[in-house]
PLY file of the C-alpha trace (Angstrom):
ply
format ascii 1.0
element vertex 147
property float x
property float y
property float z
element edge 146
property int vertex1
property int vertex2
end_header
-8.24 -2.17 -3.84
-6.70 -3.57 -7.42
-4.42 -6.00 -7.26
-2.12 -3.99 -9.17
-2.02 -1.61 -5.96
-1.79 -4.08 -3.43
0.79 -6.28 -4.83
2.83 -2.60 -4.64
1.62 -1.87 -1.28
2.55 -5.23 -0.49
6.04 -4.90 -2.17
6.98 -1.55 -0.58
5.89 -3.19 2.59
8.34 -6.07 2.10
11.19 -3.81 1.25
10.99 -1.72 4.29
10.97 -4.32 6.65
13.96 -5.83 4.84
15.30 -2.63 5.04
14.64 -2.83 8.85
15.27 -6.52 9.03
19.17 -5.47 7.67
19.64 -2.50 9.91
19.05 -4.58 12.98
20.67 -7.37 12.32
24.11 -5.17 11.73
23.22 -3.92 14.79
23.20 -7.05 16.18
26.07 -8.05 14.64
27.89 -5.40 16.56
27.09 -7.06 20.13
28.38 -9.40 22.06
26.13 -12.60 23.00
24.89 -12.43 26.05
24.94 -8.56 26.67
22.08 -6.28 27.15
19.85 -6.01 24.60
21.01 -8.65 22.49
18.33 -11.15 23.05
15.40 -8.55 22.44
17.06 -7.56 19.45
17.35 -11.21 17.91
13.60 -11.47 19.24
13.02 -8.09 17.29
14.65 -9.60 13.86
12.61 -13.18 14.31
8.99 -11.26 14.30
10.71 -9.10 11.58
11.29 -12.40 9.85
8.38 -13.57 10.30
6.38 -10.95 9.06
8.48 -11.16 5.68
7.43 -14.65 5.53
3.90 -13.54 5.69
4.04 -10.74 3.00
5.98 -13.14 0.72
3.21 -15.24 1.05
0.59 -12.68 0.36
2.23 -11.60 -2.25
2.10 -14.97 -4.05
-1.32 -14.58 -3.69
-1.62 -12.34 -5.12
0.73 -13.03 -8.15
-1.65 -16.43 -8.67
-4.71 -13.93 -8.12
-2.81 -11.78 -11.36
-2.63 -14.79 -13.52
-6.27 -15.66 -12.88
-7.63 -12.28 -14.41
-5.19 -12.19 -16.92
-6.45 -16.06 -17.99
-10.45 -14.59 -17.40
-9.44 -11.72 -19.40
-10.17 -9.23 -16.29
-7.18 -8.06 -16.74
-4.63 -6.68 -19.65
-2.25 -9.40 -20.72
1.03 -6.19 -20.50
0.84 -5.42 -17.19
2.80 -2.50 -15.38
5.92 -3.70 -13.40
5.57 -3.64 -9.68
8.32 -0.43 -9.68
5.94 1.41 -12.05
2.83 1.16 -10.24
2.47 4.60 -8.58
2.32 4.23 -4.61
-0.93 5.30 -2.96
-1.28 8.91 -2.51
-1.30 10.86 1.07
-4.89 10.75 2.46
-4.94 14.47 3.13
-4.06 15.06 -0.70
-7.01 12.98 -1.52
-9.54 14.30 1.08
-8.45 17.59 -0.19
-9.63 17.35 -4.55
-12.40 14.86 -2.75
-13.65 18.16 -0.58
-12.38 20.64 -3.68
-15.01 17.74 -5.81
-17.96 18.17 -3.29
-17.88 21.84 -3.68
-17.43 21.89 -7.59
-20.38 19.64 -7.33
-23.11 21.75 -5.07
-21.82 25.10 -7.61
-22.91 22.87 -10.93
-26.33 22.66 -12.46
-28.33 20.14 -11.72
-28.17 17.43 -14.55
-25.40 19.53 -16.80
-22.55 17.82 -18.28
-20.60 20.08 -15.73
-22.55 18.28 -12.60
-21.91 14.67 -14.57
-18.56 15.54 -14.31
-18.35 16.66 -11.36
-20.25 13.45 -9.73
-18.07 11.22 -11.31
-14.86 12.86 -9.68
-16.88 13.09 -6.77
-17.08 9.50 -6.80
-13.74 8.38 -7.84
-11.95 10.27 -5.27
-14.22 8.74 -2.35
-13.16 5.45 -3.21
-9.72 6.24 -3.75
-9.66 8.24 -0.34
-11.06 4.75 1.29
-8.44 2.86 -0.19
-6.02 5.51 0.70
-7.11 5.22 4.09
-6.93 2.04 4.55
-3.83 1.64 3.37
-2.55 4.36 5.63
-4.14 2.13 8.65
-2.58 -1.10 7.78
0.83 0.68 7.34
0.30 2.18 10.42
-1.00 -1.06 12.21
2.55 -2.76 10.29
4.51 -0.39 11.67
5.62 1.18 8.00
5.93 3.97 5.95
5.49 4.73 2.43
8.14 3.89 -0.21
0 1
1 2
2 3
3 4
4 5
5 6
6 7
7 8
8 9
9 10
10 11
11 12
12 13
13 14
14 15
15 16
16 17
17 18
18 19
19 20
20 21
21 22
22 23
23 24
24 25
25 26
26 27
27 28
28 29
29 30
30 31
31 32
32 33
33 34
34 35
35 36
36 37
37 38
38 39
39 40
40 41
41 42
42 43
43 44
44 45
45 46
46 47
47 48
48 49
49 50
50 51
51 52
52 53
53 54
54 55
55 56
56 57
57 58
58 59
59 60
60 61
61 62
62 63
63 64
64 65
65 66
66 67
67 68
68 69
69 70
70 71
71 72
72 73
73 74
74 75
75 76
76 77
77 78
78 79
79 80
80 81
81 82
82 83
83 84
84 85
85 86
86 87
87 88
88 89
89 90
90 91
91 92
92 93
93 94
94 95
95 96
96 97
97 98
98 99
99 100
100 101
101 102
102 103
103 104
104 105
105 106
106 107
107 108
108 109
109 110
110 111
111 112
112 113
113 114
114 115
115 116
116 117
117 118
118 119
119 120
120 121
121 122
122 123
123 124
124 125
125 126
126 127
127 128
128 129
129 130
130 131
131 132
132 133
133 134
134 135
135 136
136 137
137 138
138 139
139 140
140 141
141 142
142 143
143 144
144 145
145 146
């Protein structure tokens, strides 16, 4: 994955646990000490915490990571902000023009610009349906969605 892509997978990540992190802790705020529920609910917020701490970290990372490709010229000095940086697309979406690709591919001559083409799609959308997949594991494995 680019480091364009993870530092928004990363971000989106952040923002829905602090999303999360906020809802419970109003929540909390609403209860009396002592009550049911109220010390699995602060336990809830402190691995919520925690796990913020962790994708801050990551993404600084990943921001020094950034400035080391842009300094090695690996990557373009204008680079897109975070917001603009289009989220990973829906695995099914991909595995769909990735199967659409494959049969575009087997219906193509042999060596034709038409079969070139067709390969090269073929290609790109396998390794963006990996990366799609994986992303959909970790979020799943993080216990978020999407932004």
């Amino acid at each position: 994955m680019d480091l364009a892509s993870e530092l928004r997978s990363t971000s989106d990540m952040f923002l829905d646990r602090l999303d999360l992190l906020r809802e419970l802790e109003e929540k909390k705020r609403r209860m009396s000490p002592g009550t049911s529920g109220f010390a699995d609910l602060a336990a809830q917020i402190q691995g919520l915490a925690a796990q913020l701490l962790d994708a801050s970290e990551r993404q600084s990372d990943i921001a020094d990571a950034s400035d080391e490709a842009v300094a090695g010229g690996d990557m373009p000095i204008a680079l897109t902000p975070v917001k603009d940086i289009p989220p990973p697309r829906d695995v099914q979406t991909v595995l769909g023009e990735w199967r659409d690709a494959e049969r575009r591919l087997g219906l193509t001559a042999a060596g034709s610009a038409e079969a070139e083409a067709a390969q090269s799609e073929v290609m790109r959308l396998r390794t963006e349906y990996r990366q799609s997949l994986d992303q959909a594991v970790k979020r799943t494995k993080d216990g978020h969605g999407a932004r």
